[in-house]
N, C-alpha and C positions, 0 to 999 in steps of 0.2 A: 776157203773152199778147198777141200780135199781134191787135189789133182786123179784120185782112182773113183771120185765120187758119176755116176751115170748120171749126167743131167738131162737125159732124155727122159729118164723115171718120172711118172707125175705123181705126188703125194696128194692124199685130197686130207684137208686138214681144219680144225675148226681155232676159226682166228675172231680178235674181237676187231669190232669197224675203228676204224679212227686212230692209225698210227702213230706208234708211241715208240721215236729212235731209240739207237740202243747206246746212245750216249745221252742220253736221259738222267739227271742225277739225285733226281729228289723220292724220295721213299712211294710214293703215290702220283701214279700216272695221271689221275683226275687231277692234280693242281697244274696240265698243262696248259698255260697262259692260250693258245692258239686251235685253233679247228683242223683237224688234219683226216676227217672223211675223206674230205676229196684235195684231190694235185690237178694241178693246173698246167698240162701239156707244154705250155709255153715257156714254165719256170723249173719244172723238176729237175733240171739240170743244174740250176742256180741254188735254190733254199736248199740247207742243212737237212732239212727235216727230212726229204727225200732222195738229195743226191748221194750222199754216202752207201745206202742203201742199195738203190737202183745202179752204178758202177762196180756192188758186188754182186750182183746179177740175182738178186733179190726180187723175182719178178714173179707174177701171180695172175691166176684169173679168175676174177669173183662170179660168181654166178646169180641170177635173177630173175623171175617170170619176167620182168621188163621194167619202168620205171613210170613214174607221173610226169605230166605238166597241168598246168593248171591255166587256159586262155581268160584274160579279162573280160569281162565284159559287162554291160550297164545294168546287169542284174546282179553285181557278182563275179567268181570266176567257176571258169568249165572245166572240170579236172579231164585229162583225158588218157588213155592208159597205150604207152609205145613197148612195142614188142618184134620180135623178128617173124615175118610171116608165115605161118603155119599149114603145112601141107600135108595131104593124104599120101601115100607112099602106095603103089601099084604095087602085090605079091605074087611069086608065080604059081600059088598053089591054090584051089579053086577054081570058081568059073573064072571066062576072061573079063574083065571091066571090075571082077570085086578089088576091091580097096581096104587097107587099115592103116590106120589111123598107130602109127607109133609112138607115141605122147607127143607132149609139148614140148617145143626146139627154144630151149633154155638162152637169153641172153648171154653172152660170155665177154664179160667186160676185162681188161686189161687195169691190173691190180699193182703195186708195191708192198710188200711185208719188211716187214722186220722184226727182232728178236730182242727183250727189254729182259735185262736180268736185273730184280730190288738191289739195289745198295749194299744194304745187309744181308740178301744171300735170300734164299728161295727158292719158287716154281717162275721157268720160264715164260715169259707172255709173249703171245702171238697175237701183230697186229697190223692193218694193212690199211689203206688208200684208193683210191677210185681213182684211174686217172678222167679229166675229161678235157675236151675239145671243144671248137665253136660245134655250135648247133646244126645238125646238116639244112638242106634248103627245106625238106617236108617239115622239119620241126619248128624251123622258124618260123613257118607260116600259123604255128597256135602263138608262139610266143617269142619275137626274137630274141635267143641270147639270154633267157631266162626257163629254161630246163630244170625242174626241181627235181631230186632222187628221195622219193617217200621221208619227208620231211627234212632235209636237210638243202639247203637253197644252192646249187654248185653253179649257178653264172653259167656254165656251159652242159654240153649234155655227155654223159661217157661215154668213153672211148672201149668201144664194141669192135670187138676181132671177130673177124667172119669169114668164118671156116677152118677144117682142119688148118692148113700150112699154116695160117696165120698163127692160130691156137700153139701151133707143135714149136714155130721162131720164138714166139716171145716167151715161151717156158724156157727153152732149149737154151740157158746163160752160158754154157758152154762154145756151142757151135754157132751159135748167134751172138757176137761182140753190141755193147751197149747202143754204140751209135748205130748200128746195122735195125736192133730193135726198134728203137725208138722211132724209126721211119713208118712202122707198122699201126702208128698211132693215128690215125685220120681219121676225120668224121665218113659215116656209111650211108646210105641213100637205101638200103636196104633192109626197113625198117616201116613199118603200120599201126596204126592208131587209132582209135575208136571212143567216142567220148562214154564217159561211166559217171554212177551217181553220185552226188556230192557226201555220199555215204563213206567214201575213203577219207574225206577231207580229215575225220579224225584219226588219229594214231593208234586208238585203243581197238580200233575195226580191223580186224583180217578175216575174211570171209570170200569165199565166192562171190558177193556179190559186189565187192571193190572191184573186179575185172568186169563183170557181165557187161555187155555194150545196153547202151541205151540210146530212143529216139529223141532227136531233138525237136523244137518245134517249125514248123513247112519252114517257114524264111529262113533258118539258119540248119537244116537238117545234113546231115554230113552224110554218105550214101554208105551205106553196108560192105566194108568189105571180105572177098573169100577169107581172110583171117579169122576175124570176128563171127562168120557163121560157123567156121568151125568149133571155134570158140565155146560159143553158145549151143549148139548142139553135144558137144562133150559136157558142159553144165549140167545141160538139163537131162542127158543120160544118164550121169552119176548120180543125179537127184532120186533118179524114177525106183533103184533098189533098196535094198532093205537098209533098217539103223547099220549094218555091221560093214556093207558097201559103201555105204557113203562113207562113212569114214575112213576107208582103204581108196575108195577112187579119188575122192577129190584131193588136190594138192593140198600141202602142209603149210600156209603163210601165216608163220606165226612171223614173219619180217617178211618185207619186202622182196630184201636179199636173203638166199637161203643158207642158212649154214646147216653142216653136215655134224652129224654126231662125234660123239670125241673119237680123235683121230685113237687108232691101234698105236702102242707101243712100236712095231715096228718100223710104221709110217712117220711115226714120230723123230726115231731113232735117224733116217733115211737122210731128214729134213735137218736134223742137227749136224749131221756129217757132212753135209754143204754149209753148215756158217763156222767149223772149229777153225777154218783158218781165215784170216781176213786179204780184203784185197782184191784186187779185179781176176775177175773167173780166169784160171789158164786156157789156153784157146785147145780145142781138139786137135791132134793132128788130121790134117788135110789130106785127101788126095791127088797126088800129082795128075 
């Protein structure tokens, strides 16, 4: 890591899921023997696979509308769709009481990357990790301790940084030292849920209507939350304009998780001048 490098800069960058370290030695990252979507909060200090990475302060934040679980039950399972809850924002311009609605307040999950260069020489690959955590107490209650991330089974549910500061330490490899970050990992309680149709259960669906809440029946019926009417009302507004609206309002889930178009050249550039040098981040000078 370049000691003149600004680690407070944040590159947004497009990586592929499923980390692939960069002492990786065989010509093709698919022959790796192991699952490496998601780390496991408890070990990422311990496996290879992560910890080299994460002590050179290789630390990321994957973004998401939110994530599935899926409750058992004697019919079946209830997939249900967890997200951070969504609020109207009061404007000072208008009458007083109007509201808008500034989009949807994106999951920001706590990520590992790393940088895999072929054997033989090539184009760098970009590729990262979920970290997660035990399941907070609201989640347990679909499913203890079995949280799934749009198909992939992670045992736990991910580890969601909530709010700026949070967001600004765990990028910040510099001015935040590893074991300082890694405190920042704990499961959140700020967090809502609404069960959706079993219409996600496949992988080939991404549509509006994997999120849209749905009712269940009187005995087992989960009660509407402020999130989810909001929800549904930004749906069904996007719905109501023309072919060319909808497809500019509604969100883009072609995955789960959203990845961004290819980074710029110079975003790019930013992000390699933090790995030319190896080793744990030199720490920022402090003030007295």
């Amino acid at each position: 890591v370049r000691k003149d490098a600004d680690s407070s800069e944040r590159v947004l960058m497009d990586m592929r899921w499923g980390l692939v370290p960069s002492w990786f030695k065989k010509d093709d990252p698919s022959k790796m023997l192991f699952n490496t979507s998601n780390c496991r909060s408890d070990t990422m200090l311990k496996k290879s696979s992560y910890k080299g990475a994460l002590l050179k302060g290789k630390r990321c934040v994957v973004l998401a509308d939110g994530f599935y679980e899926w409750q058992q039950q004697s019919g079946g399972k209830q997939p249900y769709f967890i997200y951070f809850p969504q609020t109207k924002d009061t404007v000072a311009e208008g009458k007083e009481g109007d509201e808008e609605w500034r989009g949807w307040r994106l999951l920001t999950m706590a990520g590992i990357f790393d940088c895999w260069e072929p054997p033989a020489g090539g184009e760098m690959l970009y590729t990262y990790t979920i970290i997660t955590v035990d399941a907070s107490k609201d989640v347990s209650f679909i499913h203890h301790r079995q949280v799934r991330v749009r198909g992939v089974a992670a045992g736990w549910m991910p580890a969601i940084l909530d709010g700026d500061e949070a967001i600004r330490k765990w990028l910040d490899f510099a001015e935040v030292p590893t074991q300082e970050a890694v405190k920042l990992i704990q499961p959140t309680e700020n967090i809502v849920f609404h069960p959706v149709s079993t219409f996600v259960n496949s992988v080939r669906n991404n549509a509006p209507e994997c999120l849209a809440p749905i009712e269940l029946g009187a005995t087992k019926e989960v009660k509407t939350t402020p999130s989810s009417k909001v929800m549904l009302g930004w749906l069904k507004k996007s719905q109501e304009g023309s072919p060319q609206k909808k497809e500019n309002d509604l969100p883009r889930w072609t995955s789960q998780f959203i990845h961004s178009p290819s980074p710029k050249k110079t975003s790019a550039g930013i992000l390699q001048q933090w790995l030319e040098k190896e080793g744990e981040p030199a720490a920022k000078k402090r003030k007295a």
